[in-house]
Structures are given as C-alpha cells and as structure tokens.
C-alpha positions, 0 to 999 in steps of 0.5 A: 134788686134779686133779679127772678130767672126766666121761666124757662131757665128754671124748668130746664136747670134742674134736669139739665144739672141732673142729667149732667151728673148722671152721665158723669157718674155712668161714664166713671161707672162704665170706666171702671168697669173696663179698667177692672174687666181689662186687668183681670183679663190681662192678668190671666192671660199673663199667667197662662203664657207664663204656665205654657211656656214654663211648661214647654220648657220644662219638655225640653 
C-alpha cells in the first residue's frame, strides 16, 4: 500500500528543497539590503538639498 519513491527522486529533493530555500532567503537578504542601502542614501541626500538650499536662501 505505502508506495517507496524512486531512487532518484529521493536523491535529488532534499538538495533541491534546500536549494530552494536557500535562494529565498538570499534574494529576501539581498532585498533588504537594497531597501536599507536606497533609504539611507535618499535620506541623506534629502538632507543635503534641503541644507544647500536652506542655505543659499539665507545668502540671498
């Protein structure tokens, strides 16, 4: 009745499943890296515009 999988199905899931969650979680790692790189970047140029320009307003 239990019906045994072919040899070479059970060779090949466990790396397969593996490898599957393994290029998951580096795609979320790399993700969040690049959400966290982006925001950092863009916050600090957010805040060097607003200081040049606060700036050469208050020259004029």
């Amino acid at each position: 009745m239990f019906m045994e999988p072919e040899r070479g199905q059970q060779q090949n899931w466990k790396p397969l499943h593996l490898g599957i969650y393994f290029v998951r979680i580096l795609g979320l790692l790399i993700s969040l890296l690049d959400i966290s790189w982006i925001h950092r970047l863009s916050w600090e140029k957010l805040l060097e515009d607003c200081f040049l320009r606060h700036s050469l307003c208050l020259q004029f």
